[in-house]
N, C-alpha and C positions, 0 to 999 in steps of 0.2 A: 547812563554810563558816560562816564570823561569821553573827549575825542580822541586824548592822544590812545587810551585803551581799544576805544571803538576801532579806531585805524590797525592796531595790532590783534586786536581777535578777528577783523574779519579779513586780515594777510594783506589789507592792501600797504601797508608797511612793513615791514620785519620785525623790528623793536620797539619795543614803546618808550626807549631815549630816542630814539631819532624822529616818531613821530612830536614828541614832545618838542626837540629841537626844530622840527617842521615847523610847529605853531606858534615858536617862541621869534623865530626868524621873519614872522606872515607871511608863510607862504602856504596855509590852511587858511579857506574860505568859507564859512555857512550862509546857504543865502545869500551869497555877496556883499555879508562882512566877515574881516578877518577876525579870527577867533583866536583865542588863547587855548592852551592844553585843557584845562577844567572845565570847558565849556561841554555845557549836558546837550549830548545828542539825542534828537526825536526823530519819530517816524514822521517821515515826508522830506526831513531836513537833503539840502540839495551841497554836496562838499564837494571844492576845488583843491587839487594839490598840487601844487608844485613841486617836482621830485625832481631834481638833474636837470635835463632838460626837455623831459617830459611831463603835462600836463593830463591827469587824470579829471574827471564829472563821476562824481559818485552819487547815486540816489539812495536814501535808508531806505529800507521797504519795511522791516522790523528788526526790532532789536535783537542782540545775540542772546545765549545765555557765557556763563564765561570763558567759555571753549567750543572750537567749531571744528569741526573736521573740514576736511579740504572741500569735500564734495557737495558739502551742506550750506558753503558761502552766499551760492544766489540765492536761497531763500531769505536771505537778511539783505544783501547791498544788489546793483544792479549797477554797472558801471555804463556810462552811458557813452562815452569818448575819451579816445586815448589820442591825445597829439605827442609828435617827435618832432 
């Protein structure tokens, strides 16, 4: 699955223009390089984002299928830290 989608099915972005514009900007991270929107997300992959002026650590645990419900998020992401 793309990142900029991965970012949008599992809500830690709203949109999938604005994640797109996240990764076009660098301020999406895999692994501690910056990545483009097309970049294929894997399970174990370790994502940084830069949002405002907040910094999200996202872990994939697995992958989604194309739709999650709210409650079903931590079975796919597990977010590890949240700075302000």
């Amino acid at each position: 699955m793309r990142l900029d989608k991965f970012l949008k099915v599992t809500r830690v972005v709203k949109r999938r223009t604005i994640a797109n514009e996240l990764c076009d900007l660098g301020r999406v991270e895999v692994n501690g390089d910056v990545k483009k929107a097309l970049y294929t997300v894997k399970i174990g992959d370790k994502i940084l984002i830069k949002y405002f002026n907040r910094v999200f650590n996202v872990d994939v645990i697995s992958m989604p299928p194309e739709s999650v419900k709210k409650e079903d998020i931590e079975k796919y992401i597990k977010i590890i830290e949240i700075k302000e």
